[in-house]
C-alpha positions as CSV (number, residue, x, y, z in Angstrom):
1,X,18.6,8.5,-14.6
2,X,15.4,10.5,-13.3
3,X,14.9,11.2,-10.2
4,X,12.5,8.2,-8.4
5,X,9.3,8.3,-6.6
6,X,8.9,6.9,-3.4
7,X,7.2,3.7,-5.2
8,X,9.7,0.6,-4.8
9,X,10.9,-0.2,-7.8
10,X,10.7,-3.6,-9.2
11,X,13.3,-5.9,-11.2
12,X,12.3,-8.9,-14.0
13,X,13.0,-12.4,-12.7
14,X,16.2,-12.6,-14.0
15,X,17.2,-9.4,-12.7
16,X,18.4,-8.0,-15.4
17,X,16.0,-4.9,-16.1
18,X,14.7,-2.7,-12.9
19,X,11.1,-0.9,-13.5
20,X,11.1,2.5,-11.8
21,X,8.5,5.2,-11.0
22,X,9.6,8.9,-11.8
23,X,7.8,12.3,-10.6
24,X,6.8,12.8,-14.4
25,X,4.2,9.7,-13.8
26,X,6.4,7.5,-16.0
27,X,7.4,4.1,-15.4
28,X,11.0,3.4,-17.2
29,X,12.5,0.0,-17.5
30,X,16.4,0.1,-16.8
31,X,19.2,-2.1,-18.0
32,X,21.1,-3.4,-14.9
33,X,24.3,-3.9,-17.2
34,X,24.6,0.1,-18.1
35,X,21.9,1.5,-16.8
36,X,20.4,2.7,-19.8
37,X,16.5,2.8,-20.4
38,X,15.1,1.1,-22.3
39,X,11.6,2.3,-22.6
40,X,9.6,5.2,-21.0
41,X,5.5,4.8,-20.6
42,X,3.4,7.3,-18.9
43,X,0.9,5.3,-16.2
44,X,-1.4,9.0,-15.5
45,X,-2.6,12.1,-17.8
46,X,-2.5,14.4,-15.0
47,X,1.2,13.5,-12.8
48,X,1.2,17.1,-11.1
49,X,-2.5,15.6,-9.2
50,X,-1.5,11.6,-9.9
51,X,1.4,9.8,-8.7
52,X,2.3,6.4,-7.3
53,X,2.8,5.5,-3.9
54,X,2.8,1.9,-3.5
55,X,5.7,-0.3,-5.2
56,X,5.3,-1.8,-8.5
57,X,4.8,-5.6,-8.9
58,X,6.8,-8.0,-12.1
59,X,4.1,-10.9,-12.4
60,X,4.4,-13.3,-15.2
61,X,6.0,-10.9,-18.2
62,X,4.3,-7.8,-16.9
63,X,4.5,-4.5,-15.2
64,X,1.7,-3.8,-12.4
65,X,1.4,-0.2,-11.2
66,X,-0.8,1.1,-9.0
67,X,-1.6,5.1,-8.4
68,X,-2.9,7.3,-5.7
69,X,-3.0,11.1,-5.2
70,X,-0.6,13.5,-3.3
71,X,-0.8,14.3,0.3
72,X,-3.9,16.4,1.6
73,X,-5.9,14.5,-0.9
74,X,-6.4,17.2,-3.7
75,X,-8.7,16.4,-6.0
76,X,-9.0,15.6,-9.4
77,X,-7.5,12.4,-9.1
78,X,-8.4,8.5,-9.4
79,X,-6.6,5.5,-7.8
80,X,-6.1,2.8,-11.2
81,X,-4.2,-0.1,-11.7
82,X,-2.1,0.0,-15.2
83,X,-0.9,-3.3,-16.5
84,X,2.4,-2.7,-18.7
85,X,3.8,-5.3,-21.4
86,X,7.9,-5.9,-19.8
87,X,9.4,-6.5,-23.2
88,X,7.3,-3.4,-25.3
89,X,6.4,-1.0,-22.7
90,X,2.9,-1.0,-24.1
91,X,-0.2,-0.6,-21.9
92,X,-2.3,-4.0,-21.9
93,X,-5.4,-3.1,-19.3
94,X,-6.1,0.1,-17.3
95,X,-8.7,-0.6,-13.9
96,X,-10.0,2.8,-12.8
97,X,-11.2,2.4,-9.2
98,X,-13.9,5.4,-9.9
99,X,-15.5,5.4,-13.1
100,X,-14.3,1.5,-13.4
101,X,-16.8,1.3,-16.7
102,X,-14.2,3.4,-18.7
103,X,-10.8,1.1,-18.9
104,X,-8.6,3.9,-20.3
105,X,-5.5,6.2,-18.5
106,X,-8.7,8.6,-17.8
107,X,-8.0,12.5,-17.7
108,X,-9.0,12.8,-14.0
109,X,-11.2,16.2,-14.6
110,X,-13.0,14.2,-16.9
111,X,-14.2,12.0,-14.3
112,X,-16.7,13.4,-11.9
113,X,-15.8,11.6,-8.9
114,X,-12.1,11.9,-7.2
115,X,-9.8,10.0,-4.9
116,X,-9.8,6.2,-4.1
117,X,-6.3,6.1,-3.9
118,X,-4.3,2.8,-4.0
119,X,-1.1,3.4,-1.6
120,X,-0.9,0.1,0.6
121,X,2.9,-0.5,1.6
122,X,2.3,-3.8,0.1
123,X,0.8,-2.5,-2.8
124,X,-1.2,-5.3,-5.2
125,X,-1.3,-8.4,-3.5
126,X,-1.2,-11.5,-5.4
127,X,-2.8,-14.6,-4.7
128,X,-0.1,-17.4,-5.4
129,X,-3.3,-19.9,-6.2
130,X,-4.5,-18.3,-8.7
131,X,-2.7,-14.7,-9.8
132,X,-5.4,-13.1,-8.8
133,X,-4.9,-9.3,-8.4
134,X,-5.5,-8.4,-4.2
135,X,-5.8,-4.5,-3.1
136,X,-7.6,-1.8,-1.1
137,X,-8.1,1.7,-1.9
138,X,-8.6,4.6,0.2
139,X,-11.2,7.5,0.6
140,X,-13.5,8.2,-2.3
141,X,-16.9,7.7,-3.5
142,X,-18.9,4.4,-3.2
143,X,-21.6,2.9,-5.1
144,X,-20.8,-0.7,-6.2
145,X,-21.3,-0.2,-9.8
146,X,-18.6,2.1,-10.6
147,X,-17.1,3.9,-7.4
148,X,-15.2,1.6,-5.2
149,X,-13.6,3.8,-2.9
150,X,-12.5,2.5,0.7
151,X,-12.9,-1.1,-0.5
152,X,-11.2,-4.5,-0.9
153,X,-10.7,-5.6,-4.4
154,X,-9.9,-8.7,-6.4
155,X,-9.3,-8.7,-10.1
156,X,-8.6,-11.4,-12.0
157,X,-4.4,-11.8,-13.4
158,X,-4.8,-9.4,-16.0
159,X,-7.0,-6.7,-14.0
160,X,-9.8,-7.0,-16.9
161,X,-12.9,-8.6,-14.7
162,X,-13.9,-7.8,-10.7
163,X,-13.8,-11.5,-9.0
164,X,-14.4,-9.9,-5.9
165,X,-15.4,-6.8,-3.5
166,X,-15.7,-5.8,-0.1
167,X,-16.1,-3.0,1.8
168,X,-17.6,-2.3,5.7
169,X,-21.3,-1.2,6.6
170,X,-19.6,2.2,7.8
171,X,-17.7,3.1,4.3
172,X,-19.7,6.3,3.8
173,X,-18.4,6.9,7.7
174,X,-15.1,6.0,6.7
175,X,-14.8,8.1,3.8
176,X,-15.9,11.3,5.8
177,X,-13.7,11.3,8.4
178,X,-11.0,10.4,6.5
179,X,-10.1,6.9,7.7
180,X,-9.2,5.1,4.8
181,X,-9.5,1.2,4.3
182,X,-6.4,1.2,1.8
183,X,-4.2,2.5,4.2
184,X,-2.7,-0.5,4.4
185,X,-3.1,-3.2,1.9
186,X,-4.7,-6.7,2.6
187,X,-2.4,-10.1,3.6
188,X,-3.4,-13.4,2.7
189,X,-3.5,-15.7,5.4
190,X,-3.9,-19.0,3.7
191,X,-7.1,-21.4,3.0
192,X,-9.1,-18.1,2.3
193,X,-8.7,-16.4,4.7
194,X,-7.8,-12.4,4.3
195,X,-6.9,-9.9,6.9
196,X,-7.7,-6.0,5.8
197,X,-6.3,-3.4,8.5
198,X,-7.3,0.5,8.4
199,X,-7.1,3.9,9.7
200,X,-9.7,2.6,11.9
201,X,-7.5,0.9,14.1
202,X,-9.2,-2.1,13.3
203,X,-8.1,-5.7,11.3
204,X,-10.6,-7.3,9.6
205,X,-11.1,-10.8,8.8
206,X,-12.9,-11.9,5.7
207,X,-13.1,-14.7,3.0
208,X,-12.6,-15.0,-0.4
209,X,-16.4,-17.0,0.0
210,X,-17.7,-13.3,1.7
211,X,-16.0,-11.5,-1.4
212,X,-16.6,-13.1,-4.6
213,X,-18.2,-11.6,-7.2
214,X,-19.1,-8.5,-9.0
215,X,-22.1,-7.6,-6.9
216,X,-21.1,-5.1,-4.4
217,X,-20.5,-7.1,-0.7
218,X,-20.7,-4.9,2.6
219,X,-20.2,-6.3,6.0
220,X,-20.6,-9.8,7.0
221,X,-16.5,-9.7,8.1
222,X,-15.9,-12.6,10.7
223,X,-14.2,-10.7,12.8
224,X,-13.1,-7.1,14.1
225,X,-9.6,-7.1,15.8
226,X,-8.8,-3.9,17.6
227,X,-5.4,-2.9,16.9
228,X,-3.2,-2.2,20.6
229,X,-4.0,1.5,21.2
230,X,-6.4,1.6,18.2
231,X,-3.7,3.7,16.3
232,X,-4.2,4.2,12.5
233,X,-2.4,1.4,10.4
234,X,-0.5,3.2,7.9
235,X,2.5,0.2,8.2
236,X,2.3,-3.3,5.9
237,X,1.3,-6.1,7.8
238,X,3.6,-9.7,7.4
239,X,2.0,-13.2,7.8
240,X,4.2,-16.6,8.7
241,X,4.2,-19.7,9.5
242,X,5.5,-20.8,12.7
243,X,5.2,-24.0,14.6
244,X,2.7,-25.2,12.5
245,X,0.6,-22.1,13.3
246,X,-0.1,-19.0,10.8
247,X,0.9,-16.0,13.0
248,X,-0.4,-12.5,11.4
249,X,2.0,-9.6,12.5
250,X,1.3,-6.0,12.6
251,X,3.2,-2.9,14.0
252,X,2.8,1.2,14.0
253,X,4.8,3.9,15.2
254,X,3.4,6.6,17.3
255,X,3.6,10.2,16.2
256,X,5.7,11.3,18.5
257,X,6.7,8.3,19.8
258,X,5.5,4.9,21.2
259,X,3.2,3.0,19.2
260,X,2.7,-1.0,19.1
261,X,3.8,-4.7,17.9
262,X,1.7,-7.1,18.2
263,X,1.3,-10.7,16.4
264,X,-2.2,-13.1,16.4
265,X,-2.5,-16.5,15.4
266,X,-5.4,-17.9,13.2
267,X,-6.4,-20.7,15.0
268,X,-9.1,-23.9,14.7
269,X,-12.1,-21.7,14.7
270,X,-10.6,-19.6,12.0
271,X,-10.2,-16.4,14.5
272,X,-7.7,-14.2,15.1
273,X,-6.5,-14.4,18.8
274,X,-3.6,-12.3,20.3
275,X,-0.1,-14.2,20.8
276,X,1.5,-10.8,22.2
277,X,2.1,-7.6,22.1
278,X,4.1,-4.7,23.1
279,X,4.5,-0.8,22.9
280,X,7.6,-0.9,20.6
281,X,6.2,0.9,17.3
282,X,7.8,0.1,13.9
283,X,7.1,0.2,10.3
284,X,6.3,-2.6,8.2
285,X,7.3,-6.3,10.0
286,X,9.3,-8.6,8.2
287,X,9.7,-12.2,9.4
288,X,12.9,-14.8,8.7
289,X,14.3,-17.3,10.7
290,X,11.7,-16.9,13.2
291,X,12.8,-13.3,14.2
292,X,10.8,-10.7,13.4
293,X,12.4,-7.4,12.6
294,X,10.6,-4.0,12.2
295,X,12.1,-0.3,11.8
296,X,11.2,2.1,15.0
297,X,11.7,6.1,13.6
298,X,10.2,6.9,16.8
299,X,13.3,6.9,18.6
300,X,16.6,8.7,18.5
301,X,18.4,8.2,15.5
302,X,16.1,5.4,14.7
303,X,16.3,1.2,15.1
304,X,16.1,-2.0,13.6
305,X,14.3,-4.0,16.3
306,X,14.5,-7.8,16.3
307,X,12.1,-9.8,18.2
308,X,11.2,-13.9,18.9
309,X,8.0,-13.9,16.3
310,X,6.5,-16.6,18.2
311,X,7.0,-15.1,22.0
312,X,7.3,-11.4,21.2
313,X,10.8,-11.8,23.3
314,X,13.1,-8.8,22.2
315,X,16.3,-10.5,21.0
316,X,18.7,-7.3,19.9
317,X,18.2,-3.5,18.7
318,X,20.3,-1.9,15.6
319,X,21.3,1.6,15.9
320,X,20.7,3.0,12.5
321,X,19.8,6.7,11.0
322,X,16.8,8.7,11.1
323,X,13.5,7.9,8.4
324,X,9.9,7.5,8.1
325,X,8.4,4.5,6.3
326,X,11.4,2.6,6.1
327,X,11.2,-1.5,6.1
328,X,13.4,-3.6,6.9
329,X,14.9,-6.7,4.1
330,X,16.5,-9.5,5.5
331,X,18.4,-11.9,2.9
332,X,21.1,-13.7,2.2
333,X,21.8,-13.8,5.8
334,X,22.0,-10.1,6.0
335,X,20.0,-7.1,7.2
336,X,19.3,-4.3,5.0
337,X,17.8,-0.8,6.2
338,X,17.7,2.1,3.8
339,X,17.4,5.9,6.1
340,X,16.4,9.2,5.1
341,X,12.8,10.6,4.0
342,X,11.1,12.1,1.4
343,X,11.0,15.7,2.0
344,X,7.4,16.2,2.2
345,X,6.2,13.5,1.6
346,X,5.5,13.9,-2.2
347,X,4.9,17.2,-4.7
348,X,1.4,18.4,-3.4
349,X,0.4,19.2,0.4
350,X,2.2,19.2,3.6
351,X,4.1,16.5,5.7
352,X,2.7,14.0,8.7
353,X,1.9,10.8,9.4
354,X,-0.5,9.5,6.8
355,X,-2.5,10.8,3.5
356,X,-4.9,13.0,5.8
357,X,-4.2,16.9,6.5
358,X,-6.2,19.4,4.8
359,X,-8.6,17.2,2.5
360,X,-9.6,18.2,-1.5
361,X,-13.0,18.0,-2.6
362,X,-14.0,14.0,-2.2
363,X,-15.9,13.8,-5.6
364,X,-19.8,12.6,-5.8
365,X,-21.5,11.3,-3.2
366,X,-23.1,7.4,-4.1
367,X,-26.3,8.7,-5.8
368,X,-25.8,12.4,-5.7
369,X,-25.9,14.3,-9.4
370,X,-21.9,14.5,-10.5
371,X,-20.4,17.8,-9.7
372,X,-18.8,19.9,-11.7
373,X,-15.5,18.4,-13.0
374,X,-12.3,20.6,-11.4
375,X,-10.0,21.8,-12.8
376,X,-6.0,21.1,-12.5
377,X,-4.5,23.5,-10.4
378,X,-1.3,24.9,-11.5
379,X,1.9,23.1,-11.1
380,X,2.9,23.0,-7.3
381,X,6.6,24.2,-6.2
382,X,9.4,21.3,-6.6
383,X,10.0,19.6,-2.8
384,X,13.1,20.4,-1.2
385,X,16.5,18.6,-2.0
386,X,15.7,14.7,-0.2
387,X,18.4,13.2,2.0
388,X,21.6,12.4,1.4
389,X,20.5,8.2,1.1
390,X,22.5,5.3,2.7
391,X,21.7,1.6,3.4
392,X,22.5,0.1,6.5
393,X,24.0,-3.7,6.2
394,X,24.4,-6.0,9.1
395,X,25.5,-9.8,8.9
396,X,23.5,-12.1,11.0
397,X,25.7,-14.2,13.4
């Protein structure tokens, strides 16, 4: 089998066919009885500049995959969403987040502006009302026609039509110094309600009334929650509810170490308010059983930390190995923790925390003439060999 991205891969209902990224910028649909594949379909024209990031989603007979560029941001490439057919591999709908009036797998020099990657940990988010297709992309170009770059997005099930867009009054702000929206992706809270975080350090709480429609929407969020620290949110965020109340978690290691947890609560007047927080940081939270577990890299060897969601109380810590962005799965009355890194982070550009480093041309400025369309740059050097891989397993008491 090829070699994997660091996309999640995603398996069919029935679990009997996994869908899997590769480096080539191929998706591949695997038998899980012999491992054979059964079909191959390129999601990007350009893999060496495109690639995907966030995992790939199985709704309702179909393959969702969204794309993003390498580390450092090199231009030319666009963030899209690529909607696959499960059973023929064929591509049904292509949404290009620049140049959204041409729904085709675009060659990226071909359109002027670049970036607006889509790498949320949660990837597309969808709402469970209505299938509707949730995400946020990262730095690029804005205009609300046909650049949405560091905006919130909702298309409808089969990514053909924008329902819905939002971005802040800052975005041009955003996009310069490099504090992308769709760092993290957005988490339905229930009744409407949508929390957005950012490499602002911010969570920002909008509606699905302040986001309908095609027209572009900026501002007018309910609320601006600063994050503990104000650290950039590159982690997923988790939402629950507990004791009757919808708790939002969120947590984000330090580089170099500390970091935060913290969880809110959406109450009565439809605002976030803080229920607690501490200076463990940790990737990704997952809640069950009313634990709430996150992965800390910061520390030696790394650990599985396991607090009360509704107190913040710590309840145990879970020596594991050393990783980056790894998240925590608890099912089956079981803990799973995969370890290890990509080395690298990806094909293009150098390691760190998020998508930032050295930054690529960032494509047309909203109302500026189109500049010349690059060129791709040669093929870069393969990554060095990745980790030797293990998972973790520990059975809850």
């Amino acid at each position: 089998m090829k070699q994997i991205t660091n996309s999640t891969p995603v398996a069919d209902a029935n679990r009997q066919f996994i869908y899997a990224a590769s480096p080539d910028g191929k998706v591949t649909k695997i038998s899980v009885a012999d491992g054979k594949a059964v079909w191959s379909t390129a999601v990007t024209k350009l893999p060496i500049m495109e690639k995907m990031d966030s995992p790939l989603s199985f709704v309702q007979g179909r393959v969702l995959v969204p794309t993003a560029g390498y580390v450092g941001d090199t231009a030319p490439y666009q963030g899209h969403i690529v909607v696959i057919n499960a059973a023929s591999g064929a591509i049904e709908h292509v949404w290009n987040s620049l140049c959204s009036d041409r729904h085709e797998l675009m060659d990226p020099p071909s359109c002027p502006q670049g970036q607006s990657a889509i790498w949320g940990r949660a990837g597309i988010v969808i709402d469970p009302a209505t299938g509707n297709l949730l995400f946020a992309t990262g730095n690029g170009p804005y205009d609300g026609k046909t650049a949405w770059g560091d905006a919130l997005i909702m298309l409808d099930p089969n990514a053909t039509q924008m329902l819905g867009n939002w971005t802040t009054t800052n975005n041009a702000a955003l996009n310069s110094a490099d504090l992308d929206m769709g760092s993290t992706s957005p988490v339905l809270l229930g009744d409407g309600y949508i929390a957005q975080g950012g490499k602002d350090g911010t969570i920002r709480l909008v509606t699905m009334d302040i986001i309908k429609g095609s027209e572009p929407h900026q501002g007018g969020e309910l609320q601006v929650v600063e994050l503990p620290g104000k650290p950039q949110l590159l982690s997923g965020s988790a939402t629950a509810k507990l004791g009757g109340k919808t708790y939002l978690f969120a947590s984000q290691a330090g580089r170099g170490g500390g970091g935060f947890t913290a969880a809110w609560t959406l109450g009565a007047d439809h605002k976030l308010a803080e229920a607690w927080k501490n200076t463990t940081g940790g990737n990704t939270p997952f809640v069950a059983g009313g634990l709430l577990y996150i992965y800390d890299p910061a520390a030696a060897g790394g650990h599985v930390r396991v607090f009360d969601a509704q107190t913040g109380t710590a309840v145990a810590t879970l020596d594991s190995g050393g990783g980056h962005w790894n998240s925590v799965i608890v099912v089956d009355n079981r803990i799973a923790l995969p370890e290890g890194a990509i080395s690298g982070f990806g094909g293009r550009g150098g390691g760190g925390g998020g998508r930032g480093g050295a930054r690529g041309a960032p494509g047309a400025a909203a109302g500026a003439p189109p500049a010349p369309a690059p060129r791709a740059p040669a093929a870069p050097p393969p990554p060095a060999p990745p980790q030797t891989c293990i998972v973790n397993i520990w059975r809850l008491p």
